[in-house]
Backbone bond lengths (Angstrom), bond angles and torsions (degrees), N, CA, C in turn:
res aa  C-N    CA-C-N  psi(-1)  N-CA   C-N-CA  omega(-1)  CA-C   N-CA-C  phi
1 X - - - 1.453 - - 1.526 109.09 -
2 X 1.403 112.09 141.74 1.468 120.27 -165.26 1.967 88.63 -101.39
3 X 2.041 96.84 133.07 1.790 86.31 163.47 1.503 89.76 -96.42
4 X 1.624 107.23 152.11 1.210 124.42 -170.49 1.264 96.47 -142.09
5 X 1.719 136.60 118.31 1.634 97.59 -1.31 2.181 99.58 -88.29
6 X 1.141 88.30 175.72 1.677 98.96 -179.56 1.358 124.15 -34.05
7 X 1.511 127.31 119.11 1.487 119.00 176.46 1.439 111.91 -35.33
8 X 1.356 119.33 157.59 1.025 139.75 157.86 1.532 126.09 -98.11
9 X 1.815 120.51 130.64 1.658 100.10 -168.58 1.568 97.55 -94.75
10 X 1.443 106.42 -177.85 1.375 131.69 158.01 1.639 128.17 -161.64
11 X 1.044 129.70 -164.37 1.395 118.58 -178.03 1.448 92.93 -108.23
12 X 1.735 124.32 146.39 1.036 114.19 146.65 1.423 155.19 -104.05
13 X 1.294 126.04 130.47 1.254 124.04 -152.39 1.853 121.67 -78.32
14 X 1.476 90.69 -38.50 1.420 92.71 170.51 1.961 99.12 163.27
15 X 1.847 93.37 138.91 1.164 110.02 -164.38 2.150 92.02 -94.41
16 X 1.534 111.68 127.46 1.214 99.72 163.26 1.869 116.82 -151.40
17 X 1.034 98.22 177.16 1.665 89.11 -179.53 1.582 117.88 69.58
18 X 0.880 106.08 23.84 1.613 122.06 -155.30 1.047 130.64 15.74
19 X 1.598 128.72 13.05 1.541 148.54 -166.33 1.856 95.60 -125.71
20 X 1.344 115.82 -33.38 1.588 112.33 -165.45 1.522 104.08 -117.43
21 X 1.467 84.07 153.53 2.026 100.60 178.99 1.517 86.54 -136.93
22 X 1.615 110.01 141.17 1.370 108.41 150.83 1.672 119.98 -90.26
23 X 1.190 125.92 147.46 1.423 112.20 177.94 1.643 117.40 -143.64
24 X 1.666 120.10 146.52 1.253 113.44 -158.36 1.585 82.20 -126.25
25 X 2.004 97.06 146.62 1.371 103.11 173.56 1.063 125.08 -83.75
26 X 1.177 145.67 -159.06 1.624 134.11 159.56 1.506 112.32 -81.12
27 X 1.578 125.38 -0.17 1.482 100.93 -157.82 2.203 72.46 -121.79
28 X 1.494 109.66 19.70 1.946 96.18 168.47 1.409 93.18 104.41
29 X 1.247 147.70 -16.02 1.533 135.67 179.93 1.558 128.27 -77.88
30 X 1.040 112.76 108.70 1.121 110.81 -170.19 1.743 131.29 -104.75
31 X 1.286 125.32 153.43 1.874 100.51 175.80 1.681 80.95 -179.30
32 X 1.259 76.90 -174.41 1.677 100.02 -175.19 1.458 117.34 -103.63
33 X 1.417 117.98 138.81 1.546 131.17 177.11 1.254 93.76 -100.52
34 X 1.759 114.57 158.97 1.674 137.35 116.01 1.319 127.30 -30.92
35 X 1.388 120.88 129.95 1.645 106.38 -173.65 1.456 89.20 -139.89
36 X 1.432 105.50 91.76 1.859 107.65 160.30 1.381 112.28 -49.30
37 X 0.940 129.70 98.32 1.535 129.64 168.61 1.530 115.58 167.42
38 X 1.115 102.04 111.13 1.742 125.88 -169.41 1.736 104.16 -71.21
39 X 1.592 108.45 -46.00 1.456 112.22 -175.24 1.294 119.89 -45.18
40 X 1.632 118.22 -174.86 0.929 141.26 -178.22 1.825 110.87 -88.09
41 X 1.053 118.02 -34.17 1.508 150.75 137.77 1.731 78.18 75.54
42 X 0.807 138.15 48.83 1.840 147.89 132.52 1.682 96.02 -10.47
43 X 1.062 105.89 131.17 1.295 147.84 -175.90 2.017 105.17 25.22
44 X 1.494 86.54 36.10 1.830 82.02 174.85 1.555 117.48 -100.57
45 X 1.528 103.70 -27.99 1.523 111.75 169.99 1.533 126.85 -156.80
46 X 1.372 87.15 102.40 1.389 125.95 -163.91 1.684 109.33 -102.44
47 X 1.375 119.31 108.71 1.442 124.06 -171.02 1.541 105.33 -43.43
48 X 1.385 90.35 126.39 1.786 104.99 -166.93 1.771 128.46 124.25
49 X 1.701 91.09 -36.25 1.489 104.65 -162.81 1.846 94.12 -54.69
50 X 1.617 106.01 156.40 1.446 96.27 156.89 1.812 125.78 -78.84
51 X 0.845 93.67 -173.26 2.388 85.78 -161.15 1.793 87.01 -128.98
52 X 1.187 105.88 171.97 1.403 115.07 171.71 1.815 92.78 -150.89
53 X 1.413 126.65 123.86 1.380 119.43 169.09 1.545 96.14 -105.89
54 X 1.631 97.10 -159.72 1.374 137.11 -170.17 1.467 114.98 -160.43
55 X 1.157 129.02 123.10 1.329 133.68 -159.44 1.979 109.30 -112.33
56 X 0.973 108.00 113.39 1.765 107.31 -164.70 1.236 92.99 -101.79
57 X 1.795 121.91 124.38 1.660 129.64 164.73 1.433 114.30 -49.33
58 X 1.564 112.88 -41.05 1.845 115.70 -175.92 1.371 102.00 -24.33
59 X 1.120 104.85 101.69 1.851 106.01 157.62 1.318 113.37 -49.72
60 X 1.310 159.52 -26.20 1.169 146.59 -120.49 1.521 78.66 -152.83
61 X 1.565 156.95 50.44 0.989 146.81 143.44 1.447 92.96 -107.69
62 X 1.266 109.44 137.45 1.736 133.34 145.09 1.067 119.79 -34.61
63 X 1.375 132.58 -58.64 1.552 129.95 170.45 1.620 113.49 -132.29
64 X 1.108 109.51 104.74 1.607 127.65 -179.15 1.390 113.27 -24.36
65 X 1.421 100.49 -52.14 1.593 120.74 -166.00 1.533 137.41 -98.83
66 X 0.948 108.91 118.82 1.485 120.51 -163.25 1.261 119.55 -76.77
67 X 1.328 134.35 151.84 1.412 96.18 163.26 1.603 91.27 -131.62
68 X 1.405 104.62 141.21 1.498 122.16 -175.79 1.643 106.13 -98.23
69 X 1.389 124.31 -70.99 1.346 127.68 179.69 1.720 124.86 -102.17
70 X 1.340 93.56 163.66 1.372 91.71 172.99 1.943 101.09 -157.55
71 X 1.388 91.04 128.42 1.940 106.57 179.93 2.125 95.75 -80.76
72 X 1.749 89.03 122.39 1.692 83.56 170.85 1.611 104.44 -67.95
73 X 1.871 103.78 -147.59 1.119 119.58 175.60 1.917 109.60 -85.42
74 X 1.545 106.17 -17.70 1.628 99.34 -179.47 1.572 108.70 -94.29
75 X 1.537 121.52 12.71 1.495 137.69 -164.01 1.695 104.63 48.18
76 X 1.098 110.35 47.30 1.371 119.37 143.60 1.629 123.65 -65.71
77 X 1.289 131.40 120.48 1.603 118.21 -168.05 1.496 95.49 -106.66
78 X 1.115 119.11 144.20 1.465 123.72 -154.81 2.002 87.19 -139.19
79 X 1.238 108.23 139.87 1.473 119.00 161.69 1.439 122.07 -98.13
80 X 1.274 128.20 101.94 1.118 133.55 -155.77 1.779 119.88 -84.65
81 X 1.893 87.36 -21.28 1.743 102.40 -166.37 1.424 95.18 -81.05
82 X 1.316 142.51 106.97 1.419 139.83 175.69 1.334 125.53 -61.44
83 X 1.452 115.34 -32.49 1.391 118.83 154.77 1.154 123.54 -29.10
84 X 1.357 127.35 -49.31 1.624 139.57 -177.91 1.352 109.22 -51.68
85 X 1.551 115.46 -34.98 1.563 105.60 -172.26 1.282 117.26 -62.85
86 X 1.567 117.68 -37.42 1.529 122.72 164.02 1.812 125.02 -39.88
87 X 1.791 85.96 -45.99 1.571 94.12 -159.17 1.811 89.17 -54.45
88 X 1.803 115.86 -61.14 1.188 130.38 -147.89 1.567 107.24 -60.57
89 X 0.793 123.57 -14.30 1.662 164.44 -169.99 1.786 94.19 -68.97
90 X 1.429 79.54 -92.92 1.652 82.04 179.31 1.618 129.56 -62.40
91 X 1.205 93.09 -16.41 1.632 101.09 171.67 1.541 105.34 -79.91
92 X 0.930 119.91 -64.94 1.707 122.60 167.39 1.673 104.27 -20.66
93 X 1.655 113.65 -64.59 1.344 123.99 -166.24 2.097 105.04 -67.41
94 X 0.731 137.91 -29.45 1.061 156.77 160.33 1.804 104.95 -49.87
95 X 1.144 91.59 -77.86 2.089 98.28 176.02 1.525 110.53 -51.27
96 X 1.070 143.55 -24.93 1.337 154.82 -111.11 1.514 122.19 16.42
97 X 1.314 125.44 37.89 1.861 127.49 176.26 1.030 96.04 -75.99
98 X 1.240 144.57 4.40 1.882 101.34 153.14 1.361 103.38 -111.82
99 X 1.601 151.48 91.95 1.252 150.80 125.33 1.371 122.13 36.11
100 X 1.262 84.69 -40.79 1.914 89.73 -166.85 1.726 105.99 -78.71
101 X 1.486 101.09 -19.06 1.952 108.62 -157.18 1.663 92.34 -120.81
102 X 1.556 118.79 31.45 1.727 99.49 178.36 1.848 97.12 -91.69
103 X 1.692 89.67 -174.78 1.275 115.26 166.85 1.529 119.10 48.53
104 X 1.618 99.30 48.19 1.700 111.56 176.23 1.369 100.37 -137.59
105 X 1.675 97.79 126.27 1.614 102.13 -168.58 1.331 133.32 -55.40
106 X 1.495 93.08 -32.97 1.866 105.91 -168.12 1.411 100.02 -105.75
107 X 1.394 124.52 165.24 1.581 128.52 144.49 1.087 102.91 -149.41
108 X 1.334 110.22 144.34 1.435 131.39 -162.17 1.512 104.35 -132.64
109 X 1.488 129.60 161.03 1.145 142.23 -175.46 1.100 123.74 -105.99
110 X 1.254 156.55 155.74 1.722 132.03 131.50 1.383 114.32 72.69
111 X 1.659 129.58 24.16 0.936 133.52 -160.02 1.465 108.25 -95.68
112 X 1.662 126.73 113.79 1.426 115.46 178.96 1.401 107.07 -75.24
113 X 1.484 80.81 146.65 2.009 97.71 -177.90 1.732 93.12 -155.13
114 X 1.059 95.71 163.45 1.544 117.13 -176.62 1.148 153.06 90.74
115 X 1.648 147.85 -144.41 0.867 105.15 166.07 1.700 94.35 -131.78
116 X 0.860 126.10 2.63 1.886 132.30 148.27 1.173 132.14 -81.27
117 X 1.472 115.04 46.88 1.212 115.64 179.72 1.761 112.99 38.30
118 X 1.514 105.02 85.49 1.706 120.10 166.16 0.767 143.35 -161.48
119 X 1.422 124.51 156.42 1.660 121.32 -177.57 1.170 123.59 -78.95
120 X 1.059 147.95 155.78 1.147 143.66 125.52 1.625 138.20 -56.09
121 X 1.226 136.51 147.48 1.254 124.40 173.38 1.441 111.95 -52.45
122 X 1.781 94.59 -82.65 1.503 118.43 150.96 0.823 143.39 -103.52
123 X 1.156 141.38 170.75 1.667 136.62 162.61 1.796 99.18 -134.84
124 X 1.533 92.14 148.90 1.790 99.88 -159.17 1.186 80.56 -117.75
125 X 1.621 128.28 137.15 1.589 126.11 140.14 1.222 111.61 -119.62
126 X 1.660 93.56 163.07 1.648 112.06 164.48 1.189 118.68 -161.61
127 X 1.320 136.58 109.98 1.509 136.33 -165.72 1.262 118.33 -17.99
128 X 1.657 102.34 -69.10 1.622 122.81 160.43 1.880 128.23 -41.10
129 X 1.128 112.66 6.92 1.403 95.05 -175.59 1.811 87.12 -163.97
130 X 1.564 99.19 167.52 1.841 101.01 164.98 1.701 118.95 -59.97
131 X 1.389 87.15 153.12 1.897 84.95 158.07 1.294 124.65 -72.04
132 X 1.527 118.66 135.15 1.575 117.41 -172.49 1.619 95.19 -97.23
133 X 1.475 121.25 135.25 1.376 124.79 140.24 1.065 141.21 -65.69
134 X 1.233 134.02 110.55 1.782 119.60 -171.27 0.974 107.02 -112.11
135 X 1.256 119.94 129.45 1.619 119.65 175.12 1.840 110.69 -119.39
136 X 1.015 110.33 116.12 1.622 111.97 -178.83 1.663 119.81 -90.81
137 X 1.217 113.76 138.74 1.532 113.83 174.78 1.656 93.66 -139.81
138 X 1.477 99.47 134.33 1.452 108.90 156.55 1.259 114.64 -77.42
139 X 1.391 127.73 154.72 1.341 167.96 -175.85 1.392 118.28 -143.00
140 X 1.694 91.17 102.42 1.388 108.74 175.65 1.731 119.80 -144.71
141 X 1.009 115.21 30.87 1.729 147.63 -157.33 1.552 72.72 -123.83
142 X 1.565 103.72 115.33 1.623 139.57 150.12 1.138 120.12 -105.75
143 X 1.858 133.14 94.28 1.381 123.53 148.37 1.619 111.80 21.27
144 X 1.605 111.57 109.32 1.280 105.91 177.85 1.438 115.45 -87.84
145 X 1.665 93.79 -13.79 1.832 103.41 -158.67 1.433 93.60 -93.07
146 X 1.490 126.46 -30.09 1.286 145.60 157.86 1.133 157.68 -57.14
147 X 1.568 110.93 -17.13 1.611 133.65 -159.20 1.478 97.56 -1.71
148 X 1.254 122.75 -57.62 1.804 123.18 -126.24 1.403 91.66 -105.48
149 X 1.514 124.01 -16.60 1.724 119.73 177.26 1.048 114.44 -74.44
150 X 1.896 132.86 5.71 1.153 127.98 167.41 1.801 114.38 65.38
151 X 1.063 137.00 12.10 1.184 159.95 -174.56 1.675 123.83 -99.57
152 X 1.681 94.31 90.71 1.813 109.83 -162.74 0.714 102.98 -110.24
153 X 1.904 114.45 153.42 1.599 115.37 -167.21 1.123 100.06 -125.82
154 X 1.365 129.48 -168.60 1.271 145.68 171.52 1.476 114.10 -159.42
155 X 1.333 130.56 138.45 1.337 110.95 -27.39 1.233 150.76 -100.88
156 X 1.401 157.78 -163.61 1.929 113.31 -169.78 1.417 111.85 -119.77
157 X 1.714 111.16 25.27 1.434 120.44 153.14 1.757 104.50 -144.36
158 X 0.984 95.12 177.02 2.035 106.15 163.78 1.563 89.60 -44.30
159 X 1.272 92.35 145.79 1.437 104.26 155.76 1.701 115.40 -149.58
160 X 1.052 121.78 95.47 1.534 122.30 -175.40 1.454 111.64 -57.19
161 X 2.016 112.02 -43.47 1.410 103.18 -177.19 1.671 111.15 -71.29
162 X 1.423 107.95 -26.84 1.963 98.10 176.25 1.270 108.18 -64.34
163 X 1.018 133.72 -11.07 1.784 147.86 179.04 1.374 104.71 -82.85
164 X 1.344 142.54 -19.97 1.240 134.19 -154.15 1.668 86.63 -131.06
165 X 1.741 119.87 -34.54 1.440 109.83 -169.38 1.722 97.46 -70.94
166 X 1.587 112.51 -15.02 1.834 112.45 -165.97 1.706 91.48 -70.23
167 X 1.244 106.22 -58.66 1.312 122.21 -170.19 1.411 106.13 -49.15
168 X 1.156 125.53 -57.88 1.755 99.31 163.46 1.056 141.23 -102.42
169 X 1.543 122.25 33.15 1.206 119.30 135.17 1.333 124.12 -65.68
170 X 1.113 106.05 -32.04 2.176 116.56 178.16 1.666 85.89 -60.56
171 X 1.217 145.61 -61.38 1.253 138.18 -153.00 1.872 89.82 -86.13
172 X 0.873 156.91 -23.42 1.243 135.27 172.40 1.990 118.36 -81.68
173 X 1.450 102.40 3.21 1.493 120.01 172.38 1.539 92.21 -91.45
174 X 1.640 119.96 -59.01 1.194 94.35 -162.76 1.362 108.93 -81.66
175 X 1.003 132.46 29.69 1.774 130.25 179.66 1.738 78.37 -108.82
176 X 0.899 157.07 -0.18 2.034 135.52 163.30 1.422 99.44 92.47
177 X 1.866 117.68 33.50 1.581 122.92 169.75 1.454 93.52 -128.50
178 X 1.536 106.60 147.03 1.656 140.01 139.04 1.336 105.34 -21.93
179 X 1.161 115.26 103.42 1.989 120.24 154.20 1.437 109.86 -112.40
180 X 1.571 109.71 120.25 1.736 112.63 160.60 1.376 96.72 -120.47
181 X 1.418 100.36 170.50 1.758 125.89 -172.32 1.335 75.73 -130.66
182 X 1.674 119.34 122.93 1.370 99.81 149.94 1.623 124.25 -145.72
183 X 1.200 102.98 116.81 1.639 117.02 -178.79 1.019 115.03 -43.58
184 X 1.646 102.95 130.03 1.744 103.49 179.06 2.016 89.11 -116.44
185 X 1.063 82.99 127.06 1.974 92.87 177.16 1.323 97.44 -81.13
186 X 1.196 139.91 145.49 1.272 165.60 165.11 1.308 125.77 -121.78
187 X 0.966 146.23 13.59 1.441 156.67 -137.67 1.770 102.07 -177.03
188 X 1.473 109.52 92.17 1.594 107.82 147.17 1.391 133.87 -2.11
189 X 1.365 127.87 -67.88 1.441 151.32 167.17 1.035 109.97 -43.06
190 X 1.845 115.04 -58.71 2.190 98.79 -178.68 1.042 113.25 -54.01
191 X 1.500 116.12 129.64 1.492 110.79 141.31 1.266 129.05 -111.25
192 X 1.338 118.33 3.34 1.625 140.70 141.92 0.830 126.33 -127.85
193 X 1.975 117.61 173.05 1.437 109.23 164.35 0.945 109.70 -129.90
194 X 1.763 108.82 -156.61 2.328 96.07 -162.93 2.162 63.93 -178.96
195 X 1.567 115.80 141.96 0.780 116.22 169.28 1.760 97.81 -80.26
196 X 1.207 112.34 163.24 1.493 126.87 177.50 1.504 119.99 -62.17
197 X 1.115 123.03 56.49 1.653 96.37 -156.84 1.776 100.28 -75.91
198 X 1.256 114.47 -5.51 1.746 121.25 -170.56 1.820 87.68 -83.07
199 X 0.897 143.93 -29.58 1.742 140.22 172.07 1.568 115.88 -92.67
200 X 1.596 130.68 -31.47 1.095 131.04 165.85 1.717 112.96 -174.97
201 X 1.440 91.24 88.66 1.565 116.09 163.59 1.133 120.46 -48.40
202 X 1.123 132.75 -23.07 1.639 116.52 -175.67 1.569 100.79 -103.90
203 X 1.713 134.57 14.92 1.226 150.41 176.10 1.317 80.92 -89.41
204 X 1.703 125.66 -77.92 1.327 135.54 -152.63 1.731 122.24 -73.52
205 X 1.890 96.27 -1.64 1.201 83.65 151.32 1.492 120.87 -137.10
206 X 0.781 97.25 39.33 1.726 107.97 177.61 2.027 90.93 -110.96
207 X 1.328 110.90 -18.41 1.637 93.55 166.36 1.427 109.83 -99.27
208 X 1.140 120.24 -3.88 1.740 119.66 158.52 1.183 116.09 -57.29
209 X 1.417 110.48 -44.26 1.581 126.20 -165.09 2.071 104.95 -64.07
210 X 1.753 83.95 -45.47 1.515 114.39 -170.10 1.597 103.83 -51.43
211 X 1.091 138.02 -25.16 1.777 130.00 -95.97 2.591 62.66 -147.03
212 X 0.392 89.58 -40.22 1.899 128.98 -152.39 1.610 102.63 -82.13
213 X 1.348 94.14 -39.08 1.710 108.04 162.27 1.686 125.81 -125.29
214 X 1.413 102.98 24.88 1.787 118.77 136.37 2.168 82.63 107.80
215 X 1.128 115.71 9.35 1.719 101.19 170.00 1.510 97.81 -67.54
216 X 1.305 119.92 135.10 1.754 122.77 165.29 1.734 98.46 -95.22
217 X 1.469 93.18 165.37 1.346 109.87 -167.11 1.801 102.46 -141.03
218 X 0.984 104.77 115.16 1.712 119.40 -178.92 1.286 122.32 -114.52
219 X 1.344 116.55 147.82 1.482 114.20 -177.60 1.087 103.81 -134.82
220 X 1.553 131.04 145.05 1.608 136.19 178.33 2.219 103.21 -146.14
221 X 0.914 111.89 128.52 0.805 125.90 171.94 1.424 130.74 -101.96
222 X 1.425 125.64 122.17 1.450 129.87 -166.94 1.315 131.17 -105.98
223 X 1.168 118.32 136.38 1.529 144.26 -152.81 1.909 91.36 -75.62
224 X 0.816 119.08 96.49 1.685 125.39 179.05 1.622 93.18 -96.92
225 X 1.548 96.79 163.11 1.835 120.31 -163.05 1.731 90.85 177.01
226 X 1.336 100.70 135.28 1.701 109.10 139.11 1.844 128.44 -24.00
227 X 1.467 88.27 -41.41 1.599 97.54 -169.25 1.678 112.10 -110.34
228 X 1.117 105.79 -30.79 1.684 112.25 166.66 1.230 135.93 -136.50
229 X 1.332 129.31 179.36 1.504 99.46 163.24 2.128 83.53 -172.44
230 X 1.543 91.03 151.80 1.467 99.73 -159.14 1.604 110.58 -162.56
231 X 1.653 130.97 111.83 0.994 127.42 175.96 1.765 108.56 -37.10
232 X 1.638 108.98 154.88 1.162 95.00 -147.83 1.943 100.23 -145.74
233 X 1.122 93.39 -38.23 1.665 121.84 177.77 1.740 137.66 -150.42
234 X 0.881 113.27 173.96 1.858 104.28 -164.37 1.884 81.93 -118.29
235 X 1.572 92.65 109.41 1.368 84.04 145.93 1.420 129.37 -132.57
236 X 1.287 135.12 176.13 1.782 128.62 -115.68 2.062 86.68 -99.25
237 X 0.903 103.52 144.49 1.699 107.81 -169.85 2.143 87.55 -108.55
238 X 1.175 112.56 110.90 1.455 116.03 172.87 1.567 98.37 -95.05
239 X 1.548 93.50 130.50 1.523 116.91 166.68 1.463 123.72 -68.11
């Protein structure tokens, strides 16, 4: 997906409230962004990092400015707005770049399925074959003890709902459908992943279990820019 027109950078001052970032330009201006991102977002914005926003015309928003990226200290550019992983997702699925998810007629969004009240990312059809479930999680958790081993986890707190989305994908295998988990890297630096079991073990092994009763697990990593950013390559998801 292309940002149109081109992010804009700044320095960042500090991420808080988990919705707000303050951010300063280069020429001393300062104010507050939107910060899509619920996480804990560990080592993505760290007072100093450089920022990349997005500026929204809606008169009637509170804070104009978004902030989408942020460059660490090794100029790793990291996408911070989590929403995007969906968008890039479906754009990927659309092009056919991920291999693993071509040649299914329909795709659908937001589709409830299960039996815990949930969505789906996607759902893939094709007369000829089962329905595939796709469930997407960003990955943007870099090895802290590691920076430079390229070694990303998922996910970078507890997460009860990634615990409940594992759990029914295992039940959409045993109903005679396609289940993938599939990692969208966001972060420069991964070049794999490894679920977290050092942040929440009973996530990382309830997708062992998952993995064990035919859910696949994929990883694609995305080409980030100021101006675009677009899954890009498969890289290897370690169990």
């Amino acid at each position: 997906m292309k940002f149109a027109p081109a992010l804009q950078s700044a320095t960042l001052i500090k991420r808080y409230k988990r919705f707000l970032a303050d951010l300063k330009t280069a020429d001393g201006a300062e104010f507050t962004a939107h910060c899509a991102n619920t996480g804990k977002m560990t080592g993505c914005a760290e007072p100093g990092f450089k920022a990349f926003y997005s500026t929204s015309d809606n008169a009637k928003r509170k804070y104009p400015q978004s902030l989408q990226l942020t460059q660490n200290q090794f100029d790793h550019l990291i996408c911070v707005n989590t929403a995007i992983a969906n968008q890039v997702v479906l754009e990927a699925l659309n092009t056919g770049a991920i291999a693993e998810l071509v040649d299914y007629q329909t795709i659908a969004a937001e589709v409830k399925y299960g039996q815990e009240n949930s969505r789906i990312d996607f759902l893939l059809t094709d007369e000829h074959k089962p329905h595939c479930y796709v469930e997407v999680k960003s990955v943007t958790l870099l090895s802290q003890t590691e920076p430079h081993s390229g070694q990303g986890y998922f996910p970078d707190a507890k997460t009860e709902r990634g615990q409940k989305h594992v759990r029914e994908l295992v039940e959409m295998v045993q109903q005679g459908h396609r289940a993938v988990l599939l990692f969208a890297v966001l972060h420069d630096g991964i070049n794999q992943v490894s679920a977290a079991e050092h942040i929440d073990p009973k996530y990382a092994q309830l997708l062992t279990e998952a993995i064990k009763k035919g859910v696949e697990v994929i990883a694609y990593k995305a080409e980030i820019s100021a101006s675009q950013i677009r899954l890009a390559e498969k890289v290897p998801f370690i169990a």
